[in-house]
N, CA, C, O and CB atoms as a CASP TS submission, in Angstrom:
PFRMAT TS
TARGET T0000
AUTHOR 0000-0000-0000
METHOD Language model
MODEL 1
PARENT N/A
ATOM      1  N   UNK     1     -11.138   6.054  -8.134  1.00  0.00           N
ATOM      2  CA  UNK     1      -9.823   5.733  -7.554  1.00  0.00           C
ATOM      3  C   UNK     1      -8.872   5.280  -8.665  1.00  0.00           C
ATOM      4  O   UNK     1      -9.191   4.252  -9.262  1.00  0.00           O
ATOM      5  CB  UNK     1      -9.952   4.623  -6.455  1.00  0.00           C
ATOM      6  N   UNK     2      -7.589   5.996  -9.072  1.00  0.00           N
ATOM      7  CA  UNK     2      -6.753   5.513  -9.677  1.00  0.00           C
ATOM      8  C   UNK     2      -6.167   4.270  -9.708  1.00  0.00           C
ATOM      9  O   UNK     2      -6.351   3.655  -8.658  1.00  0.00           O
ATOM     10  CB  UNK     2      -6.166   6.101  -9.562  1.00  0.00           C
ATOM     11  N   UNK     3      -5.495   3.650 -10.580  1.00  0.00           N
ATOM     12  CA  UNK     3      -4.670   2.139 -10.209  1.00  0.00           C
ATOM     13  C   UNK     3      -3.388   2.875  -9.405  1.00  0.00           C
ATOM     14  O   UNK     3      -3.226   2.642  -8.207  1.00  0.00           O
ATOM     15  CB  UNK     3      -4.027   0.992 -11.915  1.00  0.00           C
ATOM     16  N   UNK     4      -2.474   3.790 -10.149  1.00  0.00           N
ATOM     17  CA  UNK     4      -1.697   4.061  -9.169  1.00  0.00           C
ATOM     18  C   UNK     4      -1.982   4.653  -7.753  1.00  0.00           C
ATOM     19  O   UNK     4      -1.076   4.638  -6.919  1.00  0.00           O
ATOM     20  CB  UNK     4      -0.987   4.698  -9.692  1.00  0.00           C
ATOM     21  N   UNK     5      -3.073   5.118  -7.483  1.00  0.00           N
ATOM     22  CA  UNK     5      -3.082   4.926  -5.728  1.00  0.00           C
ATOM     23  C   UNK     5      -3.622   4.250  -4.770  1.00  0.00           C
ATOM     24  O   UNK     5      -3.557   4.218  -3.541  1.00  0.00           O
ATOM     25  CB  UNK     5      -3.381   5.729  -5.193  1.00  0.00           C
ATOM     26  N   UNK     6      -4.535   3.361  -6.155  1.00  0.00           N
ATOM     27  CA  UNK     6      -4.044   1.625  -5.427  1.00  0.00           C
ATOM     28  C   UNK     6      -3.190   0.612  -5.090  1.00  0.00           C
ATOM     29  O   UNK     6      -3.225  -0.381  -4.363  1.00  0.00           O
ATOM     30  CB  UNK     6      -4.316   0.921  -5.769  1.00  0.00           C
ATOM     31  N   UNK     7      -2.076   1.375  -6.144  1.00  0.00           N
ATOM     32  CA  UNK     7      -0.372   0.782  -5.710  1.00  0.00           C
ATOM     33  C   UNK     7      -0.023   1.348  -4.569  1.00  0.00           C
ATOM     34  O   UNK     7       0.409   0.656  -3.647  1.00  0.00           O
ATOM     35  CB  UNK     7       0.945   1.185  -6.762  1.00  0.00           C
ATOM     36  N   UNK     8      -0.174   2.833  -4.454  1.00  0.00           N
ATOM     37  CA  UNK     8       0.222   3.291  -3.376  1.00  0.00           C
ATOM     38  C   UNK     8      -0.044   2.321  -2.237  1.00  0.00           C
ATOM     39  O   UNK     8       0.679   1.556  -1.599  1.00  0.00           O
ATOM     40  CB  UNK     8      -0.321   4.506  -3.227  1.00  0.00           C
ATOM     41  N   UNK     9      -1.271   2.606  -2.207  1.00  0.00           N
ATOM     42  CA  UNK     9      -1.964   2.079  -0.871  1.00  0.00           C
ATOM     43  C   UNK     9      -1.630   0.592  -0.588  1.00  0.00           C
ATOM     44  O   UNK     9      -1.263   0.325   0.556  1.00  0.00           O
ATOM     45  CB  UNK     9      -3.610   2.210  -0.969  1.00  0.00           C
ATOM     46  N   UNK    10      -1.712  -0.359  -1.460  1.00  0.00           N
ATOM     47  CA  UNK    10      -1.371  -1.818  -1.091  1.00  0.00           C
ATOM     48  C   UNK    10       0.361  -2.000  -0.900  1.00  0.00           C
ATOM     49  O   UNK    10       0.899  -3.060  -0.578  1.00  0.00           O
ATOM     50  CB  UNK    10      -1.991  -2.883  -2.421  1.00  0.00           C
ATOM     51  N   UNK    11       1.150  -0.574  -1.207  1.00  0.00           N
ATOM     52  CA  UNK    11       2.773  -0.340  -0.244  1.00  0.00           C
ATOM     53  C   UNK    11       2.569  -0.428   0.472  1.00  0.00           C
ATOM     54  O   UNK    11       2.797  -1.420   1.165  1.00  0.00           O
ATOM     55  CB  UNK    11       3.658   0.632  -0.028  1.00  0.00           C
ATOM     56  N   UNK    12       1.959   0.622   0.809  1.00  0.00           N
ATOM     57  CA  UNK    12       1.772   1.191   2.286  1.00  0.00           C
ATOM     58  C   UNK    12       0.910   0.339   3.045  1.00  0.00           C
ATOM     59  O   UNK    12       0.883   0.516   4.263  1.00  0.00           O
ATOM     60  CB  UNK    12       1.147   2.635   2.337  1.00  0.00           C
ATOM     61  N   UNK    13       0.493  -0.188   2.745  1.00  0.00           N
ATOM     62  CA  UNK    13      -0.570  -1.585   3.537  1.00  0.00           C
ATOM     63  C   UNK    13       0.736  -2.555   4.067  1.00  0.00           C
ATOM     64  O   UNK    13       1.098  -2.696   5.235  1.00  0.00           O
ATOM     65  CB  UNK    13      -1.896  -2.785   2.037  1.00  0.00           C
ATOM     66  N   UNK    14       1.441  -3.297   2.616  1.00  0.00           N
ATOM     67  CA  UNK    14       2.461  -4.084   2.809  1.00  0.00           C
ATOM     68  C   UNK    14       3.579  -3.854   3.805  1.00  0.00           C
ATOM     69  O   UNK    14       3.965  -4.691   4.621  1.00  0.00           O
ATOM     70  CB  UNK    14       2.918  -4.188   1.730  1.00  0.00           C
ATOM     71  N   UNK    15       4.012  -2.748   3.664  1.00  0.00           N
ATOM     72  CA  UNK    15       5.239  -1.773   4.455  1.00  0.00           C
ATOM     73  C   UNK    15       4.186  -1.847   6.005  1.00  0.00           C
ATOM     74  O   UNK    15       4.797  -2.678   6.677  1.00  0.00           O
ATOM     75  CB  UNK    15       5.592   0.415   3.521  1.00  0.00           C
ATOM     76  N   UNK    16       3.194  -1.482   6.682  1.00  0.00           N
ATOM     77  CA  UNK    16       2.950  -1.509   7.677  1.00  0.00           C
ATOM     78  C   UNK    16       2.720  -3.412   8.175  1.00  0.00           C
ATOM     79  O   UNK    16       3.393  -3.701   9.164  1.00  0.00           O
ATOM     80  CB  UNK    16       1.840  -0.433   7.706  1.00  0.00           C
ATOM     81  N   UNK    17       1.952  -4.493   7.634  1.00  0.00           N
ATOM     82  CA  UNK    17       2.137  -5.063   7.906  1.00  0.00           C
ATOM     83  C   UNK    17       3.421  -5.966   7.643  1.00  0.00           C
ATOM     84  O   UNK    17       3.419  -7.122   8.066  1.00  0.00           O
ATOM     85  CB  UNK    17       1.317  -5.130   7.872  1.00  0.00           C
ATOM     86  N   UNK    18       4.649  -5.399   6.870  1.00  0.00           N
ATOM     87  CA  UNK    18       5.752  -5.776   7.492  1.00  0.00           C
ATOM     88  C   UNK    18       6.217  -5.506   8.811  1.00  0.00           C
ATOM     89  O   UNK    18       6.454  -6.385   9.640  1.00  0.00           O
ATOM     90  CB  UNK    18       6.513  -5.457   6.858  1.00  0.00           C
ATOM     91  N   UNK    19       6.378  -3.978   9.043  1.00  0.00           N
ATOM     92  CA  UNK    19       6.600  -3.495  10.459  1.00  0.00           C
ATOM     93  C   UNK    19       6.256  -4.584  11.565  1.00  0.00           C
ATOM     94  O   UNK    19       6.995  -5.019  12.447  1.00  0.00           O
ATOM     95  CB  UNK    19       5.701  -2.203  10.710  1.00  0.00           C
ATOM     96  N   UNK    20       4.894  -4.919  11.272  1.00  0.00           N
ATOM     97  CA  UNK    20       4.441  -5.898  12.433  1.00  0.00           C
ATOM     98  C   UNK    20       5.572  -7.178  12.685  1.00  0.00           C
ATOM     99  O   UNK    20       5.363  -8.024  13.554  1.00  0.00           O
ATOM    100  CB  UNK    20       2.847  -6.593  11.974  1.00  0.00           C
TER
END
């Protein structure tokens, strides 16, 4: 697993539990 699509993913983690 790359670091950058571990950035990705902890966005996209962040960005959904903002939504909440």
């Amino acid at each position: 697993m790359l670091p950058e699509d571990y950035l990705a993913l902890k966005q996209q983690l962040s960005i959904l539990l903002w939504n909440f």
